[in-house]
C-alpha positions as CSV (number, residue, x, y, z in Angstrom):
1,X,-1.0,-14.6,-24.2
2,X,-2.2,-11.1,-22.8
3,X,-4.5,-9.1,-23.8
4,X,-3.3,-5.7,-24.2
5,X,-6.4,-3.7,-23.6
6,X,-6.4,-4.9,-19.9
7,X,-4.1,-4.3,-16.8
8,X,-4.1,-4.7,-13.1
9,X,-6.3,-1.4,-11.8
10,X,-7.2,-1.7,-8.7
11,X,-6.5,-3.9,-5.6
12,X,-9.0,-3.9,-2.3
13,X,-7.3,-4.1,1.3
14,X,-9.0,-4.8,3.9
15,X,-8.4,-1.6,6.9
16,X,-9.5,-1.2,10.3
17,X,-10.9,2.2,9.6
18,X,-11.6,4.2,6.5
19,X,-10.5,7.5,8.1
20,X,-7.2,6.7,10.1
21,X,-6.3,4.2,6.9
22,X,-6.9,7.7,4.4
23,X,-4.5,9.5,7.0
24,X,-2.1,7.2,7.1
25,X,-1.8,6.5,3.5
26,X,-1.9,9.7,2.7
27,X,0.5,11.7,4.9
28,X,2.6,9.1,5.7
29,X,3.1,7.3,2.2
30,X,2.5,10.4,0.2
31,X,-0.5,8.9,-1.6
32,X,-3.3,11.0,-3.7
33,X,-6.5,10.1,-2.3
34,X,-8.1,9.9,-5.8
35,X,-11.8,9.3,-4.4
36,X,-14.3,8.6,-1.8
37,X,-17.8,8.9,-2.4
38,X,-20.3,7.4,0.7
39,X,-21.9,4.4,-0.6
40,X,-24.7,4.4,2.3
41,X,-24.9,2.4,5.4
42,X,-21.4,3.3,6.2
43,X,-19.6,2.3,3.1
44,X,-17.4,4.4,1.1
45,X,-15.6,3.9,-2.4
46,X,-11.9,5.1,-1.8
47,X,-9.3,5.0,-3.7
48,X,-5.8,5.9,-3.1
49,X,-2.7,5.8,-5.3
50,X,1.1,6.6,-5.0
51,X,1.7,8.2,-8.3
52,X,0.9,8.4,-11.7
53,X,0.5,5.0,-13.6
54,X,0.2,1.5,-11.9
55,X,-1.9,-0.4,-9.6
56,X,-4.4,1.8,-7.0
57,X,-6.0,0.5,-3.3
58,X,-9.4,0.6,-2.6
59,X,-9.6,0.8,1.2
60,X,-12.3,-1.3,2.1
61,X,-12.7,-1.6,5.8
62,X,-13.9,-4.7,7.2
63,X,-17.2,-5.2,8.0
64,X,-17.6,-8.4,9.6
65,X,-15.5,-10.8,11.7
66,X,-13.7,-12.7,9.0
67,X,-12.6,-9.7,7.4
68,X,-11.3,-8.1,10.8
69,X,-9.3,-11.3,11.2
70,X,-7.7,-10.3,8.0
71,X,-6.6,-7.1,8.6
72,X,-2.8,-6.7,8.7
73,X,-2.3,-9.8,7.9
74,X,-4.3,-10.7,4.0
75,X,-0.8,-12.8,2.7
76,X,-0.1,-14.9,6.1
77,X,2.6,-12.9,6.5
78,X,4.2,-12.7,3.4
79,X,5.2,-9.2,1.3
80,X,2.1,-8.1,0.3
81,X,2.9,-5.1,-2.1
82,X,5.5,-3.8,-3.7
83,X,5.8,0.3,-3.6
84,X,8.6,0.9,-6.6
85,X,10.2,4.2,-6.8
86,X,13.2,6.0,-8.7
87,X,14.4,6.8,-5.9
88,X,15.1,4.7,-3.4
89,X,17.0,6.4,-0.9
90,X,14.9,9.8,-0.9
91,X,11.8,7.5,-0.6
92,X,13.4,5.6,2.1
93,X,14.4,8.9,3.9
94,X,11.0,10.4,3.8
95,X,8.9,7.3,4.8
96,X,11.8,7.0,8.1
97,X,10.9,11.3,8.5
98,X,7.2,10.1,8.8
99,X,7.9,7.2,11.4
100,X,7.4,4.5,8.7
101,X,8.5,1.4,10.4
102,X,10.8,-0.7,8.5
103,X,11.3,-4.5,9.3
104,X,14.8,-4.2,7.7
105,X,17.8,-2.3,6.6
106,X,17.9,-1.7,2.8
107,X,19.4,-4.2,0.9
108,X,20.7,-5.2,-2.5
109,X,19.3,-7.8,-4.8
110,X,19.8,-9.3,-8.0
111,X,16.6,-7.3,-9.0
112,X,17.0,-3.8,-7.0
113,X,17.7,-1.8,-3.9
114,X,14.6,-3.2,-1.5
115,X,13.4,-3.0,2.0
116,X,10.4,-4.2,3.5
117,X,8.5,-1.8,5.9
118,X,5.2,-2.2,7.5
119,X,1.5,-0.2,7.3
120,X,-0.2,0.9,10.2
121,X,-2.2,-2.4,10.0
122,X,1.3,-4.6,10.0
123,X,1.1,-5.3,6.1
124,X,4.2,-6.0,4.7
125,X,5.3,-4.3,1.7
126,X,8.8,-3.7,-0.2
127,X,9.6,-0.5,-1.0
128,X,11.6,-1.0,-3.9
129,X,14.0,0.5,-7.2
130,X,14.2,-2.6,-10.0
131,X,17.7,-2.5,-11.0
132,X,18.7,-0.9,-14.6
């Protein structure tokens, strides 16, 4: 049974660096960087989403060597996230304009039109459109 007033917000990955990770999200995923506020001693609160609605990333960068082990690499390999657009071809053509790096040709499943692409830390992620 779910509770209605709740819902996935926010979900923390682990970057190399707050700066080139803000770049990277931003200009080359076409995210909104919603905030980022300096929490002292180096840390910052930032928060990054793709659109309206849905799940948002906190970019937390590592700070010790456990969490640098984890960059790139927080599933073991698996698809980490799933990016889901109306659009899958025009998202698809403006993520390969800004040298987004995908692992595969586009495809077509029983649940959408998917391909899985890489972040600049070697994340996987789908970009996907959910059939109907």
């Amino acid at each position: 049974m779910t509770t209605p007033s709740r819902r996935l917000a926010t979900v923390a990955l682990v970057v190399g660096d707050y700066d080139e990770a803000v770049s990277w999200y931003t200009q080359k995923l076409g995210f909104q960087l919603v905030e980022d506020v300096a929490l002292g001693e180096g840390k910052r609160w930032i928060i990054v989403q793709p659109g309206q609605g849905g799940a948002r990333l906190l970019l937390a960068q590592a700070d010790n060597e456990a969490q640098r082990a984890a960059i790139g690499n927080q599933t073991g390999g698996r698809v980490f996230l799933f990016l889901e657009t109306a659009d899958f071809y025009r998202d698809y053509a403006a993520m390969l304009a800004n040298c987004v790096i995908f692992q595969e040709t586009p495809r077509h499943e029983a649940y959408g039109t998917v391909a899985v692409f890489a972040d600049l830390y070697g994340n996987r992620w789908d970009l996907i459109q959910p059939r109907g």
